[in-house]
Legacy VTK file of the C-alpha trace (Angstrom):
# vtk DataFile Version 3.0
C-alpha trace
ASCII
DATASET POLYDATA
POINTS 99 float
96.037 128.981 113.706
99.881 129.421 114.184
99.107 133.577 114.254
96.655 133.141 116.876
98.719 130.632 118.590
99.118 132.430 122.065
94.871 133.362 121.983
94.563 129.754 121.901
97.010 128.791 124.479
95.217 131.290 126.639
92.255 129.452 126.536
94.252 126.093 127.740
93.689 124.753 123.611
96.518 122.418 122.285
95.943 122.685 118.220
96.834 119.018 116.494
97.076 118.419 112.772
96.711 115.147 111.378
97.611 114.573 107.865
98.097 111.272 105.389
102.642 112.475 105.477
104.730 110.477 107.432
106.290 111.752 110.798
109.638 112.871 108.846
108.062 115.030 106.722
105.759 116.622 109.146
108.511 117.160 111.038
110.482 118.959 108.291
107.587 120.864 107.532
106.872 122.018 111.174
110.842 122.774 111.770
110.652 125.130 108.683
107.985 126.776 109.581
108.353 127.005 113.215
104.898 126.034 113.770
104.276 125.717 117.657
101.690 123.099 117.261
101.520 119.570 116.933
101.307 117.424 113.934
100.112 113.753 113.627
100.791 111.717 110.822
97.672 109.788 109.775
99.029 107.401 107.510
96.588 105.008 108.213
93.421 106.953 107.684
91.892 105.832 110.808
91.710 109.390 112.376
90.457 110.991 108.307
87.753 108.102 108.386
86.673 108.905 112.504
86.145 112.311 111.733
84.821 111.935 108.276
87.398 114.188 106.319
86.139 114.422 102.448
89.030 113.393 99.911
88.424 114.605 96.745
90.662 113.954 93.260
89.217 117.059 91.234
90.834 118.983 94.536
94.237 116.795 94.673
93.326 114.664 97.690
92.243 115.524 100.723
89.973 118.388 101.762
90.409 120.084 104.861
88.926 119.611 107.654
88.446 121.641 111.280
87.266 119.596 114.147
87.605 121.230 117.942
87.232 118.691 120.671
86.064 119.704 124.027
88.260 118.329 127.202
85.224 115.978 127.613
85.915 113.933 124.504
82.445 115.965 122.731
83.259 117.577 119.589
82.307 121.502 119.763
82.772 122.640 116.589
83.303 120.882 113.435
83.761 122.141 109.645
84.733 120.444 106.436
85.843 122.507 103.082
85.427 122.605 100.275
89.514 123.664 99.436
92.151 125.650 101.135
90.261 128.894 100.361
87.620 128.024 102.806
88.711 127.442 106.022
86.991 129.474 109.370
88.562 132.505 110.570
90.538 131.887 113.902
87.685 134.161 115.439
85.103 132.048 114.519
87.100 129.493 116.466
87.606 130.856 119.057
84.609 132.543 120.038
82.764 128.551 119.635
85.710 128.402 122.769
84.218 131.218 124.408
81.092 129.927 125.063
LINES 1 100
99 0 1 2 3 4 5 6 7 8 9 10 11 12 13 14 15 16 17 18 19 20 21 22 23 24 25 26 27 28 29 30 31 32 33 34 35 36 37 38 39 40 41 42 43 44 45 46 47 48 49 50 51 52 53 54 55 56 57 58 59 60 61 62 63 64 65 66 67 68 69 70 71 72 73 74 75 76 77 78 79 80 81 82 83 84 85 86 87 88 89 90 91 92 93 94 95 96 97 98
């Protein structure tokens, strides 16, 4: 998402990742890797248990998850994977954005 960054602003998108870290090391992370998105620590699981993100041991915790929420609250597009290998192309994404 961070490469396609600026197609996504253009479409008024803010990208937010939530993730089980704490807010120092998602900041760390984010700093290091310039990312120009958000990131939201869900250390309580509350936001993994809304959207129903799989966690897996066999995969070493959690599995990703891609959820794209329309300005009206309605999600528009939702995908969980099975690992890091399978995760939607930006296009995919974006085109769901289009429409």
């Amino acid at each position: 998402m961070q490469k396609d960054h600026e197609l996504f602003a253009e479409k008024n998108v803010t990208i937010i990742a939530a993730g089980p870290h704490k807010a120092k090391k998602f900041k760390k992370y984010f700093t290091k890797h310039d990312l120009r998105f958000y990131g939201v620590p869900d250390t309580d699981k509350k936001l993994r248990k809304l959207y129903k993100q799989p966690f897996k041991i066999s995969k070493l915790g959690l599995l990703p998850a891609l959820i794209v929420i329309g300005k009206d609250g309605k999600i528009k597009f939702s995908y969980h994977s099975g690992g890091m290998s399978d995760i939607p192309e930006n296009k995919i994404i974006l085109d769901v954005l289009s429409k």
